[in-house]
C-alpha positions in Angstrom: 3.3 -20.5 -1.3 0.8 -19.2 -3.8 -0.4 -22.0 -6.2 -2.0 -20.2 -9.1 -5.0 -21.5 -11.5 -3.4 -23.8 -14.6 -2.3 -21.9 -17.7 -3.8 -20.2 -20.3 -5.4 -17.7 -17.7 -7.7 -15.5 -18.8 -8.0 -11.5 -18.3 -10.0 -10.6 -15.2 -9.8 -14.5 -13.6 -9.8 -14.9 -10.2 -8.9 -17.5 -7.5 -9.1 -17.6 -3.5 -6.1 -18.4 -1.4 -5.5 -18.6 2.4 -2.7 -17.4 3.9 -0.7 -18.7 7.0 -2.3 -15.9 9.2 -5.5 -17.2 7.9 -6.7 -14.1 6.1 -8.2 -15.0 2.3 -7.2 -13.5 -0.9 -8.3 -12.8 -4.0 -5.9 -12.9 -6.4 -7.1 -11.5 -10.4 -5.3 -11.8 -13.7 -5.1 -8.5 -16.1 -3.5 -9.6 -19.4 -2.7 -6.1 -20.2 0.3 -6.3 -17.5 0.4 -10.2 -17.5 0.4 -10.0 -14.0 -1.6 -11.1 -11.3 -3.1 -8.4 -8.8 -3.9 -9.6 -5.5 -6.4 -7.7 -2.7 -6.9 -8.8 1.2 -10.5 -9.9 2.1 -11.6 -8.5 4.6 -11.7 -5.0 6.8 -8.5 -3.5 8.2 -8.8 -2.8 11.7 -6.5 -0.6 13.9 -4.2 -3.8 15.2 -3.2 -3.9 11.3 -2.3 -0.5 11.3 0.6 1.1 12.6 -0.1 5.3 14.0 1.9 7.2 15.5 -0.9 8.1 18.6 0.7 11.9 19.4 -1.5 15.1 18.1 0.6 18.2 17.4 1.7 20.2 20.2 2.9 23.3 18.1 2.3 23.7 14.1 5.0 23.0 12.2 6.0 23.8 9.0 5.8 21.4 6.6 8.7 22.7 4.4 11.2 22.4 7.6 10.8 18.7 7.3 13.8 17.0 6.9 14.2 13.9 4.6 14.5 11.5 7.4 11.5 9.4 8.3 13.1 8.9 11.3 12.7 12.5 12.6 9.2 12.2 12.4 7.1 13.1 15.8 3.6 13.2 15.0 1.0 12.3 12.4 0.6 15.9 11.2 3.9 15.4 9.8 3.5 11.9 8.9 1.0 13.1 6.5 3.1 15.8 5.4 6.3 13.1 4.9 4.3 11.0 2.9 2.7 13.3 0.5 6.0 14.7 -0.6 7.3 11.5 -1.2 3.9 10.5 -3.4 5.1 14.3 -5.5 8.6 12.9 -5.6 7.6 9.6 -7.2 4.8 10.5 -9.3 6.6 9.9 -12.6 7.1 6.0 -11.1 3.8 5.7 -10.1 2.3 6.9 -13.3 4.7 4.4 -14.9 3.5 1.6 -12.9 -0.2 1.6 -13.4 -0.2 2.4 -16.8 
């Protein structure tokens, strides 16, 4: 559980936390949301990221995707899965960091 700094906070204050896997983070206070944003401390290695190790056999057409993640065989169309979803969403996105 995160225990935060004591009220009134203040735009752009931080604290430090430890997690149960032991990794630190810093979490910072932006008034204009009233919300605290939190980042990981630290560099993300490989074992903390999940790949799917297969290179492309054949090109593929990235318009023949289906809308199923699941279907899915290599990182070509990972790529390709998750930029249409960023397109898709881009109205929420631009709502949530404004």
């Amino acid at each position: 559980m995160i225990t935060y700094p004591d009220k009134p906070w203040t735009n752009g204050e931080q604290f430090t936390y430890t997690t149960s896997d032991g990794s630190k983070v810093v979490g910072t206070y932006n008034s204009s949301k009233n919300a605290w944003e939190f980042t990981r401390i630290g560099v993300v290695t490989t074992n903390e990221v999940e790949t799917i190790n297969t290179r492309p056999t054949e090109i593929t057409n990235p318009f023949a995707l289906t809308d199923d993640p699941f279907t899915i065989a290599n990182q070509q169309e990972v790529n390709w899965y998750l930029y249409d979803q960023i397109v898709a969403l881009q109205n929420q996105i631009t709502t949530l960091t404004n």
